[in-house]
SESE-207883 format. One record per atom (N, C-alpha, C): x negated, y negated, z negated. Coordinates in pm, whole numbers, plus 50000, padded with zeros to 5 digits. Each point is the difference from the previous one (the first is absolute). Layout:
REM residues N
XYZ;...
This chain:
REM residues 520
656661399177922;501244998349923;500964990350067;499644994350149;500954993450047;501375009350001;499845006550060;501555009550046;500464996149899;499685007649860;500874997549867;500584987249954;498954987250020;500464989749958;501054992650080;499705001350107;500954992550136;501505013449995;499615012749956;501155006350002;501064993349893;498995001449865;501164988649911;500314989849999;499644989350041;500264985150065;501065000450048;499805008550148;501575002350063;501095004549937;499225012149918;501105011749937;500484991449937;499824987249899;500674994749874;501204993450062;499364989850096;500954991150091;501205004750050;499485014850078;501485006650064;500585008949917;499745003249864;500625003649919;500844988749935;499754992949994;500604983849934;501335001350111;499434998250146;501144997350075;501035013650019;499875010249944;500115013850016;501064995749910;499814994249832;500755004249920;501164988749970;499454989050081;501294993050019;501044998250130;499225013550153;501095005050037;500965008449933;499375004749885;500865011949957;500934994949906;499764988749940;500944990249896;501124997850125;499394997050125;501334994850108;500675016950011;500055009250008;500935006550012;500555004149845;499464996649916;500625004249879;501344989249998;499394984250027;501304993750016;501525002050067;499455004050136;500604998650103;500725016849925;499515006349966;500825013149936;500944997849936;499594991549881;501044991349902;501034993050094;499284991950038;501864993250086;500295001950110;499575006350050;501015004950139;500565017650015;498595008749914;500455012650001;499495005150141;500545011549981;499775004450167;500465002850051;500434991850090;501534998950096;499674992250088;501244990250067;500014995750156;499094993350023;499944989449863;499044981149987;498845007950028;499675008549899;498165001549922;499385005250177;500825010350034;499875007750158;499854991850135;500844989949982;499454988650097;498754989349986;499955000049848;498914991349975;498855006950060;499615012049926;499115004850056;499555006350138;501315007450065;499264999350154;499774989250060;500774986749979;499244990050083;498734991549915;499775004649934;498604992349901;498695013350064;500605012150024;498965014550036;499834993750183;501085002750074;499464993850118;498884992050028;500174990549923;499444983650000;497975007349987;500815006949867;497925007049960;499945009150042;500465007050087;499835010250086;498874998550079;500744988250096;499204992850128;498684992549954;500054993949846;499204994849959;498685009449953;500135014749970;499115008350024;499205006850116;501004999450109;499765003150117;498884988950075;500194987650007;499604987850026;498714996049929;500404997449873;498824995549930;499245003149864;500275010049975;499115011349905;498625008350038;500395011050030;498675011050011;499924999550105;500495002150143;499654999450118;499104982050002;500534988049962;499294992650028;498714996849932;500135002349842;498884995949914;498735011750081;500355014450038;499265005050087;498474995850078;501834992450092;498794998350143;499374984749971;500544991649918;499904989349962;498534992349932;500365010949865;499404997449896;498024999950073;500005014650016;498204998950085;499634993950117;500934998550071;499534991750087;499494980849953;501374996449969;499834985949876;498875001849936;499165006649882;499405002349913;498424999050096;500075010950098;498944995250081;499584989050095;501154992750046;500034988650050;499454986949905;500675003549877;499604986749886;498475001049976;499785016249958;498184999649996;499244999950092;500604998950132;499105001050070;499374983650109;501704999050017;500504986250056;500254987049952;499935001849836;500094994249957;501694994449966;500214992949924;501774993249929;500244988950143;499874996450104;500434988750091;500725010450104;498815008650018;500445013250094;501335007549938;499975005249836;500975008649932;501344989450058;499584989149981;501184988949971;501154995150116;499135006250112;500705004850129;500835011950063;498995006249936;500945016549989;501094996049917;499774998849898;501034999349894;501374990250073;499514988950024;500954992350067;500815008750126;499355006850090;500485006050141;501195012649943;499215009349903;501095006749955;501214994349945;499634988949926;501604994849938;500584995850105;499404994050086;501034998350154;500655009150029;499675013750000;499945012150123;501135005049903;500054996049848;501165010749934;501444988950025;499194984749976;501674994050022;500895000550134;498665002850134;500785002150122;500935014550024;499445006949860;500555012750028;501375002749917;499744995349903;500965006449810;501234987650093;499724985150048;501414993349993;500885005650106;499435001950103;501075007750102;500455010149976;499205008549939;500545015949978;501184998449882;499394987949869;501174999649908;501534995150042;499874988750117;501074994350070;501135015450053;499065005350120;500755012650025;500565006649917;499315007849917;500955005049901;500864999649918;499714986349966;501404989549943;501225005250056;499994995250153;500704997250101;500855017249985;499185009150022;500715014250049;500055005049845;499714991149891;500455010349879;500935010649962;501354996650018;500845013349993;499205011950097;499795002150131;499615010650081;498945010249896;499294984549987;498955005549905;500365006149883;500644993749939;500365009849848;500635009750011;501215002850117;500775012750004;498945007350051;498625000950063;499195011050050;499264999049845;499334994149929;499755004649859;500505009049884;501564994050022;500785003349874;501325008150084;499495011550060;501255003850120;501315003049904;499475004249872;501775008249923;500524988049954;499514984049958;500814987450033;500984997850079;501335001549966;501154995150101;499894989050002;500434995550170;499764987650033;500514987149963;501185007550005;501464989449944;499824998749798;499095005049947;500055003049884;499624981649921;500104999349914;499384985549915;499305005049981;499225011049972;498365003549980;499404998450096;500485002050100;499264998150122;499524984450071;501134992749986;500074988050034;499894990049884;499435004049906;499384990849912;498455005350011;499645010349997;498715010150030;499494986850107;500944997550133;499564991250143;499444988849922;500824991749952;500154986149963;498534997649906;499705009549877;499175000149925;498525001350047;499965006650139;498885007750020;499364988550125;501154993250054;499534988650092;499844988149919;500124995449890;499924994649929;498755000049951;499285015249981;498895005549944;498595002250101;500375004750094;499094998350113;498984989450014;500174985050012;498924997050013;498654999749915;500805008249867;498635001049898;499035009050101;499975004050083;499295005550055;498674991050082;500304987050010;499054989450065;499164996049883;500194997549915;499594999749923;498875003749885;500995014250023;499295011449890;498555005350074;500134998050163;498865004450052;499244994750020;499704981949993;499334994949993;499224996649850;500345001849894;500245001949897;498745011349959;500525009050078;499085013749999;498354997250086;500634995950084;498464992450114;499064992749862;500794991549952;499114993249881;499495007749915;500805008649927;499335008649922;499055005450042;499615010050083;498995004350099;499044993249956;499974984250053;499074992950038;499154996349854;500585000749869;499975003249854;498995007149953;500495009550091;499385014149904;498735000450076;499884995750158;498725000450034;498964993049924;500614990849973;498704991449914;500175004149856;500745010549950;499705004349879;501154997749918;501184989750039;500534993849886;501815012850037;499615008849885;501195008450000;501034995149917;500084993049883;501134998849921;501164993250051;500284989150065;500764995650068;500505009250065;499485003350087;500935010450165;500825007349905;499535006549896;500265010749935;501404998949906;499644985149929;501464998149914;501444988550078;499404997450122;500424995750062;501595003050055;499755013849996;501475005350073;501064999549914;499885003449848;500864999649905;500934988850032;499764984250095;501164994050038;501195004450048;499985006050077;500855008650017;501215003649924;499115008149903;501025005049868;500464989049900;499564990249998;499994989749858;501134990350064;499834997350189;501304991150061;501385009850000;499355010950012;501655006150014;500565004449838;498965003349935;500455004349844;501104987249943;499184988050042;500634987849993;501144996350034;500575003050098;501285001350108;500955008349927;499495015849957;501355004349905;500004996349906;499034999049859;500494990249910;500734986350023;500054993450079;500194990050015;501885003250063;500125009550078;501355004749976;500685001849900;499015012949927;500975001849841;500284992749902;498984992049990;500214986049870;500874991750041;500204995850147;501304992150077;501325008250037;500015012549963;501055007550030;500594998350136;498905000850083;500164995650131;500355017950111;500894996250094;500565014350026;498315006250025;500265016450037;499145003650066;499724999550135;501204994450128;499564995150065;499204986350055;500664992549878;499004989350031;498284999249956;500085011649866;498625004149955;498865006250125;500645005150079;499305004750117;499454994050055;500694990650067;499734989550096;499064992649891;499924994749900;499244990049950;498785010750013;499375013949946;499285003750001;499345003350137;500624994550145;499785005650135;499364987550000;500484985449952;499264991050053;498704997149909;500035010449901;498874997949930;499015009050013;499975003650090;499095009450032;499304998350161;500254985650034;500204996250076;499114989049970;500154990949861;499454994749941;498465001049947;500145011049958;499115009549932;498485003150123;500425002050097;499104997450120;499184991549992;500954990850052;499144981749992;499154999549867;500425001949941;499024995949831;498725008150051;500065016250001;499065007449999;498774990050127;500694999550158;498934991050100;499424990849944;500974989149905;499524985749935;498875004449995;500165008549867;499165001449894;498435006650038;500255007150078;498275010550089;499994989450087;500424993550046;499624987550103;498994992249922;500984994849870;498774989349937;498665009249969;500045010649933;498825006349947;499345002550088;500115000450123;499125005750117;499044985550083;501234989749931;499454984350070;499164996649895;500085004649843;499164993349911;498295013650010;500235009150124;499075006749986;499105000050084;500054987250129;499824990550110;500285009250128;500855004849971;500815003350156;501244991650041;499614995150114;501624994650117;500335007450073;501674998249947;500305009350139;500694987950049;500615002250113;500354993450123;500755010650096;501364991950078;500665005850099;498744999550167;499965008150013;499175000950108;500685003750167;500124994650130;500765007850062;499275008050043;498804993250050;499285007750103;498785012849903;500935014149939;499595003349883;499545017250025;500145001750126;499745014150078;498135001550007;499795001749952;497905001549999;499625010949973;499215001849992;499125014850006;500005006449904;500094991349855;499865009049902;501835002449921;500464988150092;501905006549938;500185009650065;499465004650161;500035005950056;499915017049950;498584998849929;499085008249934;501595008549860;500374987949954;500315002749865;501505005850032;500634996350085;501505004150078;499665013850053;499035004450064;499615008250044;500275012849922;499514993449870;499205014949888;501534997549914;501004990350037;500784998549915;501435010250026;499984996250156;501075010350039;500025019549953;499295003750013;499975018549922;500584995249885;499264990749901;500574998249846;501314998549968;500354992150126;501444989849992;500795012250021;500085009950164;500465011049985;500545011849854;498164999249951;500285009249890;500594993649891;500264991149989;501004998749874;501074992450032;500255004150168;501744996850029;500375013049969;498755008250054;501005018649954;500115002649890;499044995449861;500115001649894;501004993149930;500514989450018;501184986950008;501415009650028;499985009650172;501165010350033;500535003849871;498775008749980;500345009349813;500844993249979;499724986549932;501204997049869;501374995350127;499834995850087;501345000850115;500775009749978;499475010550017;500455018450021;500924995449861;499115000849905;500715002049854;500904989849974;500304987450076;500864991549940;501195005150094;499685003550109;501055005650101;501015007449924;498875011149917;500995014349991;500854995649885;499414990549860;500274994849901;501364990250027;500124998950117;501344990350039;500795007250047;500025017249979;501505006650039;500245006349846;498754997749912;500695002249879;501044990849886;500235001649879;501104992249995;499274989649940;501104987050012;499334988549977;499664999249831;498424989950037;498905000049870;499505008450046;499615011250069;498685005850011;499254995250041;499964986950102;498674999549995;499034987949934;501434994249899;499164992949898;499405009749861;500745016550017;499235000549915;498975015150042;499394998750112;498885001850112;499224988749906;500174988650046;499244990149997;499554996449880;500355006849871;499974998149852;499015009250015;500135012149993;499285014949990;498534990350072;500104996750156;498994998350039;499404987449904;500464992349950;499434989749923;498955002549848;500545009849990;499185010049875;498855002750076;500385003950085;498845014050077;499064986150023;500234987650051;499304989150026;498744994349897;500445002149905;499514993149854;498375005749999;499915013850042;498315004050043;499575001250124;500985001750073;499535003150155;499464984950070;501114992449926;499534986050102;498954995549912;499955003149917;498324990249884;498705013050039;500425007750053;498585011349995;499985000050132;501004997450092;499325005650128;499754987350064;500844988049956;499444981650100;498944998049954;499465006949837;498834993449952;498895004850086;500145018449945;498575003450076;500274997650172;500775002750045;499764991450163;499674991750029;500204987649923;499754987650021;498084997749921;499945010049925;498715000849913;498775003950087;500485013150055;499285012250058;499724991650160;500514996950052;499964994050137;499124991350056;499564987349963;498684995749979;499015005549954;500405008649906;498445007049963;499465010650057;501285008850091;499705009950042;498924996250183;500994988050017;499864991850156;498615001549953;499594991049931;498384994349968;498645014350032;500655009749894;499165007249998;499515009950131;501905002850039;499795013050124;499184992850137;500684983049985;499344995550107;498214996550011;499635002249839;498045001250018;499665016650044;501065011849972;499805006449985;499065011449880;500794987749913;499385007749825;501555014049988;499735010650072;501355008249936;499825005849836;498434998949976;500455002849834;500184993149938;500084981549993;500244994049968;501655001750025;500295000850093;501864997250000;500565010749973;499115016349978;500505009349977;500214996249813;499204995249929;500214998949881;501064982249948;500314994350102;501184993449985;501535006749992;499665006450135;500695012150036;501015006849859;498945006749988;499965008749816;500474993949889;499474987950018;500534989849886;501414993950015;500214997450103;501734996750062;500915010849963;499835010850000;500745017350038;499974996349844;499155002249937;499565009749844;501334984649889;499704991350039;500814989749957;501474999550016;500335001450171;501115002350054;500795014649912;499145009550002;501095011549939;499474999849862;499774995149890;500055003749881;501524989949967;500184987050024;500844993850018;501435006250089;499895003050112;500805008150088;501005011549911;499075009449962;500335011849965;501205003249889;498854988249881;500894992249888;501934996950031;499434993850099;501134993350026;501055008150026;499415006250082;501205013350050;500555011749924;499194999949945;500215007949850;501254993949944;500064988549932;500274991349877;501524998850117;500044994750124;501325001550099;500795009849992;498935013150043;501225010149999;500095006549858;500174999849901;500105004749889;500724989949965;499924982749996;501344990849947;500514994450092;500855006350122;500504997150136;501224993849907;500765004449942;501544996549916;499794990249906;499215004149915;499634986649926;499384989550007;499054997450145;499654984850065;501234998550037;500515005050045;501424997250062;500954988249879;500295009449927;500904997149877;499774987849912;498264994950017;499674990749924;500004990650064;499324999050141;500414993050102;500724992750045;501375008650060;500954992350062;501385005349918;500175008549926;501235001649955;500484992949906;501434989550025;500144989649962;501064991550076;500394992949990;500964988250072;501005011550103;500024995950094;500815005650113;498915017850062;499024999849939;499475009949992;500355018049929;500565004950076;500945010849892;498725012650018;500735011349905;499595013450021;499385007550138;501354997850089;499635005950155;498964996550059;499774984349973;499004999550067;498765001349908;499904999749913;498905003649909;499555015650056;501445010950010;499525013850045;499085001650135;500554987550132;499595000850147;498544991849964;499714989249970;498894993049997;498895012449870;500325004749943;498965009349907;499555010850113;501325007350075;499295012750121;499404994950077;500084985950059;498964992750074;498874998949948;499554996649917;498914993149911;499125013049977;501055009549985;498575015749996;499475004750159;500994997750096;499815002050122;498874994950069;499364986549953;499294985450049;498775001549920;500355006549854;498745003249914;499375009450039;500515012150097;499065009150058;498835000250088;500534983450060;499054998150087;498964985349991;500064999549865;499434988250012;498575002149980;499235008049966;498515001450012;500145000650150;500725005350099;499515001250138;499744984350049;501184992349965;500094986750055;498834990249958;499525003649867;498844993349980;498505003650113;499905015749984;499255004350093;499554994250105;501674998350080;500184997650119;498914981150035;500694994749903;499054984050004;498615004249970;499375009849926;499074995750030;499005008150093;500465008050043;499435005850100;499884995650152;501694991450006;500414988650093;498584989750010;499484997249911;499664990349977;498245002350023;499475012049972;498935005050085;500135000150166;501095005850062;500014998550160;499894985450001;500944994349937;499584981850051;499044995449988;498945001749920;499035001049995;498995002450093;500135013550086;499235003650110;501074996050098;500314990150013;500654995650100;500805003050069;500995016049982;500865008349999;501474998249966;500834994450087;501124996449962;500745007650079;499615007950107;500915009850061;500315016649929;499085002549944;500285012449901;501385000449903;500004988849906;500834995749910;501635000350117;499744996250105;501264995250048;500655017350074;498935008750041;500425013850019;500705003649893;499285004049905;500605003249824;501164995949998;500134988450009;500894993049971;501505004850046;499805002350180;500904999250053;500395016750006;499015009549948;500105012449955;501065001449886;499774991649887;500524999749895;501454994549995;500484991750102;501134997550007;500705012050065;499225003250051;500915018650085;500325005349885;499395001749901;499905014849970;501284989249833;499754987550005;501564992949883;500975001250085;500275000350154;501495002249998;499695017349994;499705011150021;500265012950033;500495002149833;498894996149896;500765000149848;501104996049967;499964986950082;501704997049896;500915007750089;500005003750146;501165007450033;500015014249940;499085005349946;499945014549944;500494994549810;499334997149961;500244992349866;501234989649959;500324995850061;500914989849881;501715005150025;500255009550090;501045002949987;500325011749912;499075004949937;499995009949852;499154990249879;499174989350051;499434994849821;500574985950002;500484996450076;500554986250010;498894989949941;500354993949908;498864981449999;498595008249905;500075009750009;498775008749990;499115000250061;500825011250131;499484998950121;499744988950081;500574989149983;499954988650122;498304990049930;499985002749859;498514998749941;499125008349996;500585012650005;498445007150011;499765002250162;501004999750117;499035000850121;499134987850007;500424987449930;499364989850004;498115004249953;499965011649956;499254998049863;499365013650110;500345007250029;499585006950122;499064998150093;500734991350069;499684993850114;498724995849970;499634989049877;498764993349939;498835010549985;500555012249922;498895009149993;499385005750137;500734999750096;499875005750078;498634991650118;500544989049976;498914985950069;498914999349895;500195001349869;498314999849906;499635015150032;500385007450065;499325016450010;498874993050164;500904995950070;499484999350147;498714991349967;500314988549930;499184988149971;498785004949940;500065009349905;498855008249894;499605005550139;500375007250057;499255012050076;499094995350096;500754991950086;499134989550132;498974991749926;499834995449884;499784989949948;497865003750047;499855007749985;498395007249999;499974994950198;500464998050073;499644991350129;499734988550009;500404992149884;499844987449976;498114998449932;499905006449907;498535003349910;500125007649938;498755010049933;500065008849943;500495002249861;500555011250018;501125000649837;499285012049929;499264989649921;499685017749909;500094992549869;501235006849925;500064994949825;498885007649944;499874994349883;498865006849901;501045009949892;498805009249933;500955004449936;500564996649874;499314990149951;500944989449902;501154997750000;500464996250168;500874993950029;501385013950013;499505011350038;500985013249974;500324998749862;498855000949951;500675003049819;500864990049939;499514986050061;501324989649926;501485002750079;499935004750139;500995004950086;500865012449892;499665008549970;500675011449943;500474999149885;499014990749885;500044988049909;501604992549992;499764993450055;501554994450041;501115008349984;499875009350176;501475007450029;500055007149847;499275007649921;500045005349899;500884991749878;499824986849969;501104990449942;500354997350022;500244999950106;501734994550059;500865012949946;499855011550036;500485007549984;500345004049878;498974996149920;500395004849848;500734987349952;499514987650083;500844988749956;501474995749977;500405007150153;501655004150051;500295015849851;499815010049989;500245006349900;500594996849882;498924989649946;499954993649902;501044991849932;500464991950111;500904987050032;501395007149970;500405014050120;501035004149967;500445007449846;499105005749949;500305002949834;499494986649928;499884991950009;499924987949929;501964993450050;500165002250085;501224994550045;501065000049904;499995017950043;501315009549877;499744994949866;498914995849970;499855001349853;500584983649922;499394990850121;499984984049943;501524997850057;500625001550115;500774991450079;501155006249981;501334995650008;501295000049950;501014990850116;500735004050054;501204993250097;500964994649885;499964997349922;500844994049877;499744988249946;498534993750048;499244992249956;500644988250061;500644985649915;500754994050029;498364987850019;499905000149926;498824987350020;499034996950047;500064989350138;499224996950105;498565002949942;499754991649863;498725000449925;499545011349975;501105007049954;499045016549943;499675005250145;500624999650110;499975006750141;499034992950065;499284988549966;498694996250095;498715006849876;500434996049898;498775002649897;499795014850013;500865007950020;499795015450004;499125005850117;500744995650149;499484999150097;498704994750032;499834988749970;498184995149956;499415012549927;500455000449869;499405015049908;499465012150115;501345003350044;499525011550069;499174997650141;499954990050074;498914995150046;498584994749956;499994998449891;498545001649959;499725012549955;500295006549913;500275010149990;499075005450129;500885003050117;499335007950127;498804994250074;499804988749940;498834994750055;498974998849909;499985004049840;498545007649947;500565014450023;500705010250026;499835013950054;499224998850100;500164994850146;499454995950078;498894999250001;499034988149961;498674995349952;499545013249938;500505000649866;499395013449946;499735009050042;500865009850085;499965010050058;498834999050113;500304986350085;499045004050085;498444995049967;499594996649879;498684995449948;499515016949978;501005004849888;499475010349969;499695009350068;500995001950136;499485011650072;497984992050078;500364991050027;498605001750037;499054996449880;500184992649893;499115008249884;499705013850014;500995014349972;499775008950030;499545010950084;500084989750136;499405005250146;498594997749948;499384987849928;498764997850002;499734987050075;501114988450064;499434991650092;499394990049915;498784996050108;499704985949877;500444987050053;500874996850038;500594992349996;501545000249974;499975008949887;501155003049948;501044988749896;499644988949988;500164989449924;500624987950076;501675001249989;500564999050159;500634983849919;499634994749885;500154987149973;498644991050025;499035003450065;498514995650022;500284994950181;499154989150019;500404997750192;499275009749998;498455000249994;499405015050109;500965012850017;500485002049956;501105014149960;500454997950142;500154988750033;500465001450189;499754991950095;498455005749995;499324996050108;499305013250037;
């Protein structure tokens, strides 16, 4: 029952930080709208975590995490305490120069990001100002991340996990702190550029102390090139690759999103913020869950042991997943409406951010997939597979959006997104049996069919519950969240129900899907 418990640990934490990123764009909806400010805020706050995914997320916790983990048990904490130290060297000799450069050539840089940005534009050249301003959260955030790592190896997930929500709580802070001062929106920007900036430093403070009260030192090291950074740089580069190409994706899409008209791609970034609320709590959890446990097992070579982690990750991942996608595309308009419509927030964009939000919901069981199947190759020590896929999958998001978005527009520019994903959890499923043997049980089919079966009746459901409860006339914020809750619970005992009963009726005995054994 580890998977499950360490899945919710995480899951609670990055749902916590999940739902008070999503309070930050509900704000930032309210007072800025979606236009020039909200559009600069966010490509230079996306840059900043762009690189910060590329750098120090999944490619590093990767190659990182097992190597560390075996060093500490094996070598003992004096030995870990060296590694640990050599890498934090090896990222500050790397993240400060590279952040300096890019500082330096920012415009070059942003007009190859944001090519339909005119140069001469104030979007553009506040976009510069904000985003160099924003950049060095990147030293930061990755060391930050190194700590976390070092967390979760020894078990302690809640921190890493609610940790990031700084982020959202310094900048949420920054526009309130405009609107109650009636402070312009350009100066609201800038206060939120240096607070996010801010927001960094707190996060290092803070995993610094917890990592020192957990008797690790780190230390600047020069002489920090050894065998096992060696080892860990090594296995790090494929990763780093594969999720610079996976990183391209959202490039591609902010590219094309900057010849549309301005506010699209703050409200891209809304749509995707919904789509966030399960993807980032189901797929950081079980990755971050599944990954140690999977390392442990494949590396004794128990595969039925990790085949039934395996099972238990998947069977968890899509009853949750499925739900979700359901309950998305059936209230694409009305998350919308309850959400962000409001303040400087009008209709139009309520219409562009709702066709997004169904576009992004198509693919979000793939994206979950994708982590945790990711997360088996890392496991067998496989970080070059993921980075093929990967760089497959970015082919085949630009060939979509040039066929697609010039007939579905912010449809299309979300569902090749949503494409592309399925297309890397198809490759990932298929190869995945080279890594260890894949044979599900047939339990695990019947809760499989189980599922897709309520979702489907779930989505049905939702839309004649819609016509019947919901009204565009409805003046009151209160009746319009209380309704919306309604009809979200609502689809989530259809859901449950539906899929208990079909395997009641199949005959499974472990048909009793509020019990833990039910998924194991």
């Amino acid at each position: 029952m580890s998977i499950i418990k360490n899945t919710f640990t995480v899951g609670a934490f990055t749902l916590l930080s999940r739902i008070i990123g999503f309070i930050r764009e509900c704000v930032m909806a309210f007072c800025l709208g979606a236009g020039l400010y909200s559009d600069a805020i966010l490509v230079a706050i996306r840059i900043s975590n762009t690189f910060r995914r590329i750098f120090a997320e999944g490619a590093f916790n990767a190659s990182f995490l097992p190597r560390f983990s075996g060093i500490l048990n094996k070598e003992g904490k004096d030995e870990a305490n060296i590694v640990l130290s050599n890498i934090f060297s090896i990222l500050l000799l790397i993240l400060v120069p590279f952040s300096i450069i890019i500082i330096a050539i920012f415009p070059s840089f942003l007009q190859l990001l944001v090519s339909g940005f005119d140069t001469l534009s104030e979007k553009f050249k506040l976009t510069v100002t904000l985003g160099r301003i924003c950049f060095p959260y990147i030293i930061f955030i990755s060391l930050a991340s190194l700590f976390s790592g070092v967390l979760n190896t020894i078990g302690k997930f809640a921190l890493p996990a609610v940790i990031y929500s700084m982020l959202s709580i310094f900048t949420t802070s920054g526009l309130l702190l405009g609107y109650f001062f009636d402070l312009s929106n350009h100066t609201t920007a800038h206060i939120v550029a240096y607070l996010v900036i801010l927001s960094g430093i707190v996060q290092f403070c803070l995993l610094f102390v917890s990592i020192s009260r957990s008797g690790f030192r780190v230390s600047f090291r020069f002489h920090c090139w050894t065998c096992h950074v060696k080892g860990i740089i090594k296995n790090m580069i494929p990763g780093i690759i594969g999720a610079g190409v996976w990183q391209l994706n959202l490039f591609i899409d902010t590219s094309i999103s900057s010849y549309l008209p301005t506010g699209t791609i703050t409200c891209l970034n809304l749509a995707d913020r919904l789509n966030q609320l399960p993807l980032g709590t189901l797929g950081i959890a079980l990755s971050t869950a599944l990954l140690p446990a999977l390392s442990n097992t494949i590396a004794q070579k128990e595969y039925g042991k990790a085949m039934l982690e395996l099972e238990e990750g998947l069977l968890l991942a899509l009853f949750l997943t499925l739900f979700a996608t359901s309950a998305l595309l059936a209230l694409d308009e009305l998350s919308v409406i309850v959400a962000f419509q409001r303040g400087m927030f009008g209709e139009e964009q309520v219409r562009i951010t709702a066709s997004a939000v169904a576009g992004f919901a198509l693919g979000l069981p793939a994206y979950v997939l994708t982590k945790v199947f990711s997360s088996l190759y890392f496991a067998a020590g496989d970080t070059k597979f993921p980075v093929i896929f990967g760089i497959f999958s970015v082919i085949l998001n630009a060939l979509f959006l040039i066929i697609l978005v010039p007939f579905l527009k912010y449809f299309g520019l979300a569902m090749c997104t949503s494409l592309s994903a399925i297309s890397n959890a198809v490759m990932l499923i298929y190869f995945s049996s080279r890594k260890m043997p894949i044979t599900f049980s047939t339990t695990f089919w019947y809760k499989l069919v189980a599922l897709c079966s309520a979702s489907v009746i779930t989505y049905c459901s939702l839309r004649q519950l819609i016509t019947i409860f919901w009204s565009a006339s409805f003046q009151s914020e209160i009746a319009k969240v209380l309704i919306y809750l309604s009809l979200l619970l609502g689809a989530a005992f259809v859901f449950f129900t539906t899929a208990v009963l079909i395997l009641y009726f199949t005959k499974q005995p472990q048909w009793k899907l509020w019990k833990k054994n039910a998924w194991t």
